[in-house]
C-alpha atoms as one frame of an Amber mdcrd trajectory, in Angstrom:
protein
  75.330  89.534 121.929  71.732  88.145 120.579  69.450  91.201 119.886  66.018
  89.961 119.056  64.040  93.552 119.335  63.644  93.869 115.412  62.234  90.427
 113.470  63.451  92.241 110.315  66.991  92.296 111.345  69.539  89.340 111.798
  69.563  88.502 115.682  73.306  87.865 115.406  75.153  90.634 112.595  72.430
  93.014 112.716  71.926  93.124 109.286  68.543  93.177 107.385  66.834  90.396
 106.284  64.731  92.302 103.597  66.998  95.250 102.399  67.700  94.022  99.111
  71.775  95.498  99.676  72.017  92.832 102.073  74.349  90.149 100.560  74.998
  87.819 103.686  75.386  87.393 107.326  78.597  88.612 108.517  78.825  85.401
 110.704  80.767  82.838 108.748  81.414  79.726 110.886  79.016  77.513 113.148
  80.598  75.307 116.129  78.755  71.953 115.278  79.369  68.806 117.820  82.546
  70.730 119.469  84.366  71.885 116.172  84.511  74.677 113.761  83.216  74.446
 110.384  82.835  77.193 107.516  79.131  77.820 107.161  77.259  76.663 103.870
  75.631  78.787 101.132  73.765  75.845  99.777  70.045  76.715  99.934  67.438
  74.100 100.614  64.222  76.676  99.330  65.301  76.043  95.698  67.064  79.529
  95.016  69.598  79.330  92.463  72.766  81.585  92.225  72.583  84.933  92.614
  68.767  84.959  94.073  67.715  85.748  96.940  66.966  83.526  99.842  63.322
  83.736 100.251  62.932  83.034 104.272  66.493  85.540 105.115  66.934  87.502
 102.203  70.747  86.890 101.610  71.834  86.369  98.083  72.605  82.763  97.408
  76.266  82.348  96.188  79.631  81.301  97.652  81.087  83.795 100.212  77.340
  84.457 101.592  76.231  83.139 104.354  72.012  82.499 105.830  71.037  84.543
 108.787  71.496  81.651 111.349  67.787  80.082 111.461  66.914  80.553 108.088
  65.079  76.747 107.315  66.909  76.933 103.823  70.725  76.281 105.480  71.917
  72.562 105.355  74.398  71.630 108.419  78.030  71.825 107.129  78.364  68.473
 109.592  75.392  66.752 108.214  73.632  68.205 104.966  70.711  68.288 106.797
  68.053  71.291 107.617  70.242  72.791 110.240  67.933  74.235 112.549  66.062
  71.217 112.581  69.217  68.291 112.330  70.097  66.897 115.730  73.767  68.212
 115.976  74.624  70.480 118.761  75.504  74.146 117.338  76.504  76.316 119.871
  78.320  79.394 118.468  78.457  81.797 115.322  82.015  83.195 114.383  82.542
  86.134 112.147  86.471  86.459 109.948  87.350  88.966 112.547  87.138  86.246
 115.161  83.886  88.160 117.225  82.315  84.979 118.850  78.110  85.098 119.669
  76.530  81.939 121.470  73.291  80.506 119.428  70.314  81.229 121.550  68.324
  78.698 122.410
Protein backbone atom coordinates (compact mmCIF):
# COMPACT_ATOMS: atom_id res chain seq x y z
CA UNK A 1 0.00 0.00 0.00
CA UNK A 2 1.33 3.62 -1.36
CA UNK A 3 1.11 6.15 1.57
CA UNK A 4 1.91 9.56 0.25
CA UNK A 5 0.65 11.73 3.51
CA UNK A 6 4.35 12.54 4.65
CA UNK A 7 6.90 13.91 1.62
CA UNK A 8 9.65 13.14 4.19
CA UNK A 9 8.93 9.53 4.32
CA UNK A 10 9.38 6.76 1.56
CA UNK A 11 5.81 6.29 -0.11
CA UNK A 12 6.54 2.56 -0.35
CA UNK A 13 8.78 1.19 3.13
CA UNK A 14 7.89 4.04 5.18
CA UNK A 15 11.15 4.89 6.00
CA UNK A 16 12.70 8.44 6.18
CA UNK A 17 14.26 10.07 3.58
CA UNK A 18 16.25 12.56 5.85
CA UNK A 19 16.93 10.62 9.17
CA UNK A 20 20.46 10.17 8.77
CA UNK A 21 19.92 6.17 10.43
CA UNK A 22 18.22 5.51 7.33
CA UNK A 23 20.50 3.17 5.26
CA UNK A 24 18.06 2.06 2.36
CA UNK A 25 14.66 1.28 1.17
CA UNK A 26 13.49 -1.95 2.36
CA UNK A 27 12.13 -2.60 -1.22
CA UNK A 28 14.77 -4.50 -3.11
CA UNK A 29 13.47 -5.56 -6.55
CA UNK A 30 11.58 -3.55 -9.41
CA UNK A 31 9.33 -5.56 -12.08
CA UNK A 32 10.77 -3.87 -15.30
CA UNK A 33 9.07 -4.94 -18.87
CA UNK A 34 7.30 -8.13 -17.10
CA UNK A 35 10.38 -9.53 -15.09
CA UNK A 36 12.10 -9.25 -11.83
CA UNK A 37 15.32 -7.64 -11.41
CA UNK A 38 17.43 -6.79 -8.14
CA UNK A 39 17.32 -3.04 -7.77
CA UNK A 40 20.62 -0.92 -8.32
CA UNK A 41 22.66 1.11 -5.79
CA UNK A 42 24.49 2.91 -8.51
CA UNK A 43 23.82 6.64 -8.02
CA UNK A 44 23.55 8.99 -10.93
CA UNK A 45 23.93 12.48 -8.42
CA UNK A 46 27.69 11.74 -8.14
CA UNK A 47 27.70 10.28 -4.45
CA UNK A 48 30.43 8.01 -3.86
CA UNK A 49 30.41 5.03 -1.34
CA UNK A 50 29.25 5.39 1.81
CA UNK A 51 27.51 9.04 1.18
CA UNK A 52 24.46 9.84 1.22
CA UNK A 53 22.09 10.15 -1.65
CA UNK A 54 21.34 13.74 -1.85
CA UNK A 55 17.57 13.67 -3.46
CA UNK A 56 16.48 10.21 -0.90
CA UNK A 57 18.89 10.20 1.69
CA UNK A 58 19.93 6.43 1.55
CA UNK A 59 23.56 5.68 1.92
CA UNK A 60 25.10 4.75 -1.36
CA UNK A 61 26.69 1.21 -1.18
CA UNK A 62 25.79 -2.35 -2.23
CA UNK A 63 22.86 -3.89 -0.26
CA UNK A 64 21.05 -0.27 -0.24
CA UNK A 65 18.58 0.47 -2.23
CA UNK A 66 16.95 4.47 -3.54
CA UNK A 67 13.53 5.27 -2.30
CA UNK A 68 11.75 4.37 -5.64
CA UNK A 69 11.69 7.93 -7.50
CA UNK A 70 14.78 9.17 -6.37
CA UNK A 71 16.24 10.83 -10.05
CA UNK A 72 19.74 9.38 -8.94
CA UNK A 73 18.60 5.38 -9.61
CA UNK A 74 19.68 3.97 -13.10
CA UNK A 75 17.13 1.13 -14.47
CA UNK A 76 18.64 -2.33 -13.68
CA UNK A 77 17.04 -3.13 -17.45
CA UNK A 78 18.53 -0.15 -19.08
CA UNK A 79 21.20 2.02 -17.09
CA UNK A 80 19.16 4.74 -17.67
CA UNK A 81 17.45 7.49 -15.17
CA UNK A 82 14.75 5.15 -14.10
CA UNK A 83 11.98 7.30 -13.41
CA UNK A 84 12.49 8.96 -16.51
CA UNK A 85 13.66 5.66 -19.02
CA UNK A 86 10.76 4.36 -21.06
CA UNK A 87 10.53 0.77 -19.52
CA UNK A 88 7.38 -0.21 -17.86
CA UNK A 89 7.99 -0.70 -13.91
CA UNK A 90 5.12 -1.81 -12.28
CA UNK A 91 5.93 -3.27 -8.82
CA UNK A 92 8.44 -2.94 -5.78
CA UNK A 93 9.33 -6.28 -3.91
CA UNK A 94 10.87 -6.39 -0.51
CA UNK A 95 13.26 -10.05 0.63
CA UNK A 96 10.24 -11.02 2.56
CA UNK A 97 8.31 -11.25 -0.68
CA UNK A 98 5.59 -8.11 0.45
CA UNK A 99 4.62 -6.92 -3.14
CA UNK A 100 3.44 -2.82 -3.57
CA UNK A 101 2.29 -1.64 -7.17
CA UNK A 102 4.32 1.69 -8.39
CA UNK A 103 1.85 4.48 -8.41
CA UNK A 104 1.43 6.20 -11.23
Amino acid sequence: MIHEDNPMLCPYCQRSRIEPGTLSCTFNEIKVNGEWYKRNFISFGGETIKVRCKQCGITIGPGHYHHYGCENEACPFCLRIIITCECEKTHLRNEHGDVVEIGK
